[in-house]
C-alpha positions as CSV (number, residue, x, y, z in Angstrom):
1,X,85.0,-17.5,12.7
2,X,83.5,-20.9,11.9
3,X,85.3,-23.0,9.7
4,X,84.4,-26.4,7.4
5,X,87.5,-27.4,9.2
6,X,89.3,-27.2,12.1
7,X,91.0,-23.6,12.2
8,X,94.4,-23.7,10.2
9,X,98.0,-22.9,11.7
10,X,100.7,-21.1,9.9
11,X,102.9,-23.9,7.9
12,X,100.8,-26.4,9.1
13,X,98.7,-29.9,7.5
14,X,95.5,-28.7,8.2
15,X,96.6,-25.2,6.7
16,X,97.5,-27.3,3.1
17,X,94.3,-29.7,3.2
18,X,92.0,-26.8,3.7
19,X,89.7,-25.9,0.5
20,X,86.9,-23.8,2.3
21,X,87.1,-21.2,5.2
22,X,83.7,-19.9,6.4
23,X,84.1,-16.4,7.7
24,X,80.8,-15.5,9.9
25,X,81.2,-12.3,11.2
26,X,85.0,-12.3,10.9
27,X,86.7,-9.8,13.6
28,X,90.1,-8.1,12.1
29,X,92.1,-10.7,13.7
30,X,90.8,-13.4,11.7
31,X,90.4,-11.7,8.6
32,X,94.5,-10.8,8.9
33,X,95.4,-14.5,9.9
34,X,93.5,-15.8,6.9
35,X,95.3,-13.2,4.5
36,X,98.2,-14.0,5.9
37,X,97.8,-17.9,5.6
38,X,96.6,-18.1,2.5
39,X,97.5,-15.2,0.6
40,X,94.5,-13.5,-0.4
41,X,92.7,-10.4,0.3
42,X,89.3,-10.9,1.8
43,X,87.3,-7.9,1.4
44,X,85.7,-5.5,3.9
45,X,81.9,-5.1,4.9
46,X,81.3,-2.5,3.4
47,X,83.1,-3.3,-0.1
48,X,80.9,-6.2,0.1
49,X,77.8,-3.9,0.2
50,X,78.8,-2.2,-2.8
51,X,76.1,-2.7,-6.0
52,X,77.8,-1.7,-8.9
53,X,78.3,-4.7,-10.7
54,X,82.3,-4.2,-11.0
55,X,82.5,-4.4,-8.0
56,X,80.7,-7.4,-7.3
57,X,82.2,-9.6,-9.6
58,X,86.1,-8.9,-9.5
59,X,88.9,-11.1,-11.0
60,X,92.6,-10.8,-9.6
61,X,95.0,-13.5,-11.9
62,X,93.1,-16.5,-10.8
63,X,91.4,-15.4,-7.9
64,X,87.2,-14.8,-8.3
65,X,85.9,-12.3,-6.1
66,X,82.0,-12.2,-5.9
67,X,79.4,-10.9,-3.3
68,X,75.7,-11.0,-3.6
69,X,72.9,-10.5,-1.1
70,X,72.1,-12.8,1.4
71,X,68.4,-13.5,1.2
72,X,66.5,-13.2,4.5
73,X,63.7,-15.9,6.0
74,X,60.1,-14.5,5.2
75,X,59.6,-14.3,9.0
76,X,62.8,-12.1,9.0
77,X,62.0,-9.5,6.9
78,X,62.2,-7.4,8.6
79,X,65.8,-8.0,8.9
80,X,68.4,-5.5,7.0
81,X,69.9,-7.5,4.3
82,X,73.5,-8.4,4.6
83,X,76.1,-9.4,2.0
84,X,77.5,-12.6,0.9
85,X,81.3,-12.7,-0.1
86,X,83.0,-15.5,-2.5
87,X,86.7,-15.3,-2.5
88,X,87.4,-18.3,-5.3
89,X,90.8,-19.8,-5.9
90,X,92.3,-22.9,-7.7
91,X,93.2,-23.8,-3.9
92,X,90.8,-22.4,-1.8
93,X,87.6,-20.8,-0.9
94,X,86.6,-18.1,1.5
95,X,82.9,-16.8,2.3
96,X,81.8,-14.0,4.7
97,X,78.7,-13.9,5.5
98,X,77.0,-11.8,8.3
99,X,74.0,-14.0,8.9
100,X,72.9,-17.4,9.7
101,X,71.8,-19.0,6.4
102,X,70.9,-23.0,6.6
103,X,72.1,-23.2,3.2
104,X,75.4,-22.9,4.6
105,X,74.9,-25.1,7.6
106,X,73.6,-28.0,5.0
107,X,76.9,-28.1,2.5
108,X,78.5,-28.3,5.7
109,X,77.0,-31.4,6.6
110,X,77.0,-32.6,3.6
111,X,80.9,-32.2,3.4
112,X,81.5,-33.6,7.1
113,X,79.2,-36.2,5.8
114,X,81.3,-37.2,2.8
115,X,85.3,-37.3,3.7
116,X,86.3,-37.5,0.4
117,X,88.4,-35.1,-1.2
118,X,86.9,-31.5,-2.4
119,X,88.3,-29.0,-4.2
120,X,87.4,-25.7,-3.4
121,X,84.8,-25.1,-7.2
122,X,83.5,-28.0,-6.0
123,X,82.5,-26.6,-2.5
124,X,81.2,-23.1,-3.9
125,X,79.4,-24.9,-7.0
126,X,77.4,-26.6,-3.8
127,X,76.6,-23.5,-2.1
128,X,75.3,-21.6,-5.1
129,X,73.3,-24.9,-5.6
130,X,72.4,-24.6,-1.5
131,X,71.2,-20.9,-2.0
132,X,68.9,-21.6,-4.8
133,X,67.2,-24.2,-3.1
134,X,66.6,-22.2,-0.3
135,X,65.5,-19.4,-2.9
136,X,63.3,-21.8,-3.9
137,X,62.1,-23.2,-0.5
138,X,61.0,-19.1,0.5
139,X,59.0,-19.1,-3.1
140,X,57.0,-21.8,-2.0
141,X,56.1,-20.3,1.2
142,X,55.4,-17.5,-0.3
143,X,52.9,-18.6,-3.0
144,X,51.3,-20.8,-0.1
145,X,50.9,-17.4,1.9
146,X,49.6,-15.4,-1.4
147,X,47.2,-18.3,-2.0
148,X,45.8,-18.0,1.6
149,X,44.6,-14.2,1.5
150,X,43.6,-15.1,-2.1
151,X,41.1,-17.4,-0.5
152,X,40.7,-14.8,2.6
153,X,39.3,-12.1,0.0
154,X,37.4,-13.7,-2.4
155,X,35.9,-16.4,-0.9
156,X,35.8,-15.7,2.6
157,X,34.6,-18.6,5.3
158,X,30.9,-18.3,5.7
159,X,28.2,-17.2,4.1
160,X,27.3,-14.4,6.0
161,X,29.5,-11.3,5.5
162,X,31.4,-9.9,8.9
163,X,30.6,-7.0,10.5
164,X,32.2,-4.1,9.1
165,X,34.6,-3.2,11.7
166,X,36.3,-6.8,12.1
167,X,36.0,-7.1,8.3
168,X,37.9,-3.6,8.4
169,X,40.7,-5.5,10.7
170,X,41.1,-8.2,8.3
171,X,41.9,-6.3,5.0
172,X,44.0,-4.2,7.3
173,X,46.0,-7.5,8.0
174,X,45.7,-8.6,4.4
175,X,47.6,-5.7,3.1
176,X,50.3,-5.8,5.8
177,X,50.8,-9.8,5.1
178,X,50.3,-8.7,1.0
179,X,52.9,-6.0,2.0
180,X,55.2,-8.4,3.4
181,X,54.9,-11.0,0.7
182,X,56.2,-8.1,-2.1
183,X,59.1,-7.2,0.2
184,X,60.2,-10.3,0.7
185,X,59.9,-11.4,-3.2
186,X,61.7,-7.9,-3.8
187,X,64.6,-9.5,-1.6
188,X,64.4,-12.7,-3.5
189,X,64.8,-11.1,-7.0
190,X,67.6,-9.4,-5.7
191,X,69.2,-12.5,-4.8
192,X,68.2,-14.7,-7.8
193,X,69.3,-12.2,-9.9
194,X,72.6,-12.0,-8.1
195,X,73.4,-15.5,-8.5
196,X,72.4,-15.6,-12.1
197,X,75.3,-13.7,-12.7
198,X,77.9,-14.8,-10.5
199,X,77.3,-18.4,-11.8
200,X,77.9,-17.1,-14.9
201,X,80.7,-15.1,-14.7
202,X,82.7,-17.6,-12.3
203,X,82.0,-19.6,-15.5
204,X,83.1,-17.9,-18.4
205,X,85.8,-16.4,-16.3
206,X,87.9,-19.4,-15.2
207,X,87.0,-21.9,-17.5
208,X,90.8,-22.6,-17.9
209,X,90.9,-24.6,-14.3
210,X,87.3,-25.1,-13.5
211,X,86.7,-29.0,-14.8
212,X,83.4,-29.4,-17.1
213,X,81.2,-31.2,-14.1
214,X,81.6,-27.8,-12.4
215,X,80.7,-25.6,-15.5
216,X,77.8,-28.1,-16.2
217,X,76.8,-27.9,-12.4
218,X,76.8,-24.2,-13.0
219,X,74.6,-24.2,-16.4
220,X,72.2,-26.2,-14.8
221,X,72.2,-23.8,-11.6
222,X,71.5,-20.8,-14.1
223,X,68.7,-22.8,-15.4
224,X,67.3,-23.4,-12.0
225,X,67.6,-19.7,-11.4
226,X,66.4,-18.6,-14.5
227,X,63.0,-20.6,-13.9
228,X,62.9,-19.3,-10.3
229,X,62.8,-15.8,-12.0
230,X,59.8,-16.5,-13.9
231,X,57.9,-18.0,-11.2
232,X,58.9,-15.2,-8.8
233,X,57.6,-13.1,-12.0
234,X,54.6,-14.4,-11.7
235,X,54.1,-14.2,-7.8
236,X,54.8,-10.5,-7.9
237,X,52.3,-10.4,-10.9
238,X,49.5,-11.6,-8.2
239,X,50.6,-9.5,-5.2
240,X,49.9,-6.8,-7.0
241,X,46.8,-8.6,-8.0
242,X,46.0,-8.7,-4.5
243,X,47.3,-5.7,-3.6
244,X,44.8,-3.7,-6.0
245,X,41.8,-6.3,-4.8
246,X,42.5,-5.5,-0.9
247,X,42.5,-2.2,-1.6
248,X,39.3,-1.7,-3.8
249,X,37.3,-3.9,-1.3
250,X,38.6,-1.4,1.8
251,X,37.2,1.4,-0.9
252,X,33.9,-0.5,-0.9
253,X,33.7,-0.8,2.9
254,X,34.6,3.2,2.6
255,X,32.4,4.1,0.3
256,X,29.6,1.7,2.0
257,X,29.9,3.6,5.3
258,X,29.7,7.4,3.2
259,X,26.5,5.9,1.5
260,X,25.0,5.1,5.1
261,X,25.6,8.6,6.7
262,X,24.5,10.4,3.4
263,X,21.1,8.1,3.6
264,X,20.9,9.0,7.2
265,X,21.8,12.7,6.6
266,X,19.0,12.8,3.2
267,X,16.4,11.0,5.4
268,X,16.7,13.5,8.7
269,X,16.6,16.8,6.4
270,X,12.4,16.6,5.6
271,X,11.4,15.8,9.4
272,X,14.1,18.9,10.3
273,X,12.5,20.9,8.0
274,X,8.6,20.5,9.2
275,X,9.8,20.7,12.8
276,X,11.4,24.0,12.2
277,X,8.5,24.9,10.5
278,X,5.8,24.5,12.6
279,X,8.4,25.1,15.8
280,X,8.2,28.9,14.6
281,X,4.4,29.4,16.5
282,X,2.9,32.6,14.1
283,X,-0.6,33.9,14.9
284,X,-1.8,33.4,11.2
285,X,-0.6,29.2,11.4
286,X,-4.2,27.7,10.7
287,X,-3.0,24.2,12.7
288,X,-2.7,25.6,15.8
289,X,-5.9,26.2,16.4
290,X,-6.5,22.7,15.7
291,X,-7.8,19.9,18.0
292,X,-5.3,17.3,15.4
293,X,-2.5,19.5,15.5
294,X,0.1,18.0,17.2
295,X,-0.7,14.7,16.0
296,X,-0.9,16.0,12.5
297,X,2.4,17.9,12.9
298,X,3.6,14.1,14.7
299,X,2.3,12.1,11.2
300,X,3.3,14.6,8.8
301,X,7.4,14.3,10.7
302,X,6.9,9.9,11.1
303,X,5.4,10.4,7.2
304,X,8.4,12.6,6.1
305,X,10.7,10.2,7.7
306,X,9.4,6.8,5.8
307,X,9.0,8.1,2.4
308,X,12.4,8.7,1.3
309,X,13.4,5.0,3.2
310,X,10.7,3.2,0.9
311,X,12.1,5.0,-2.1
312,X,15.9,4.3,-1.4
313,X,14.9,0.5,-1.1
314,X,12.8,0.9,-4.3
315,X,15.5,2.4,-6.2
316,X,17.9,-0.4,-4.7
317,X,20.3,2.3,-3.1
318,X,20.0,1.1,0.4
């Protein structure tokens, strides 16, 4: 369990002054203690990881209790998501969390940075405003990243094209990174929308004791969110932008290598066919006899080899 504070004691100072506990990873010890000290229930794992939205957003006499996704580093991705759980009183505020989020680590500082005194809207007004930054920070990277295969696919460095099987690899690797890019934007959507409506419903819920800089703070954090929606709108827009472009040029690069072995296949058919023909030795074949046979049947092969070439160039097929 790591705390904004030290940990409290039953009955004691630090126990009254307290307005934030920060459960990470919580064993069933401190979960009990923390009931048990401050009078609340703190919620399980898995009733955190439930997605109806009654269940996220829950309201005990004045006591909020909200979970939301946590939202994963782009590097991490691979990660399973894990829940985030608010547990807001007048006096108090407990989070769970199950991963390391810098978000968290920052209002920290922040708090140890300023001693003065914080209620406990105050706190979880400056985490919601921590997790859309950092919302915002993994959009950024992730319009950076989209911008660099845009400029990988369409104009790729040099002028000469690469050969087909490294220019295979890298449209492989474009689609995985492209791939990565709508998972993790898929995450984030998750999350903004999360938080767009747990602002708002610790808002219109406890408006009796929240003080108007916190419900201002929290209009201006659905703002923020609401514009992070757009923009993440329009990233997903171009993933599948890129998505569709990766995949029709791999299509081309297909459909370049059919057009190849059908040339190759079209061009060997007339040289098969005199081969076989004169390969079949009959009495009655007048070239046999000749003294330019074999060099006829020779040119006739070389001459049934270069005509349909010079007419796949001239019809531009090759």
């Amino acid at each position: 369990m790591r705390n904004s504070c030290p940990p409290p004691t039953a009955g004691s100072a630090s126990a009254a002054s307290t307005v934030w506990v920060d459960l990470f990873e919580p064993t069933a010890e401190e979960v009990a203690a923390v009931e048990r000290e401050y009078r609340l229930r703190v919620p399980t794992r898995a009733q955190l990881d439930e997605i109806e939205n009654s269940s996220r957003l829950r309201v005990e006499g004045q006591t909020l209790y909200l979970s939301m996704p946590a939202t994963a580093p782009v590097k991490d991705a691979e990660v399973a998501p894990s829940p985030i759980g608010f547990v807001l009183s007048p006096d108090v505020l407990v989070t769970l969390r199950y991963v390391e989020l810098h978000s968290f680590a920052r209002v920290r500082d922040e708090i140890a940075a300023d001693p003065g005194r914080r209620d406990s809207a105050t706190t979880f007004t400056m985490l919601l405003e921590a997790l859309v930054d950092m919302d915002a920070d993994f959009l950024e990277r992730i319009s950076a990243q989209l911008a660099k295969i845009s400029r990988q696919v369409f104009r790729p460095q040099g002028g000469q094209a690469p050969r087909v099987a490294h220019a295979n690899r890298l449209l492989r690797e474009m689609l995985l990174e492209v791939g990565d890019a709508g998972e993790s934007l898929s995450r984030i959507r998750e999350s903004l929308t999360a938080l767009q409506r747990l602002s708002g419903f610790a808002a219109d819920t406890q408006g009796v004791w929240l003080h108007q800089d916190i419900q201002a703070r929290l209009k201006t954090v659905r703002q923020d969110v609401n514009s992070l929606t757009d923009f993440e709108s329009h990233l997903s827009g171009k993933v599948q932008f890129l998505l569709d472009a990766v995949l029709g040029f791999i299509n081309t690069e297909q459909n370049e290598i059919f057009k190849v072995l059908t040339i190759a296949s079209v061009v060997g058919i007339p040289p098969t066919f005199i081969a076989s023909l004169y390969g079949m030795n009959f009495h009655n074949m007048p070239e046999l006899s000749w003294s330019f046979g074999y060099a006829y049947g020779l040119g006739l092969i070389v001459l049934s080899t270069i005509v349909p070439i010079v007419w796949f160039k001239w019809r531009g097929w090759w």
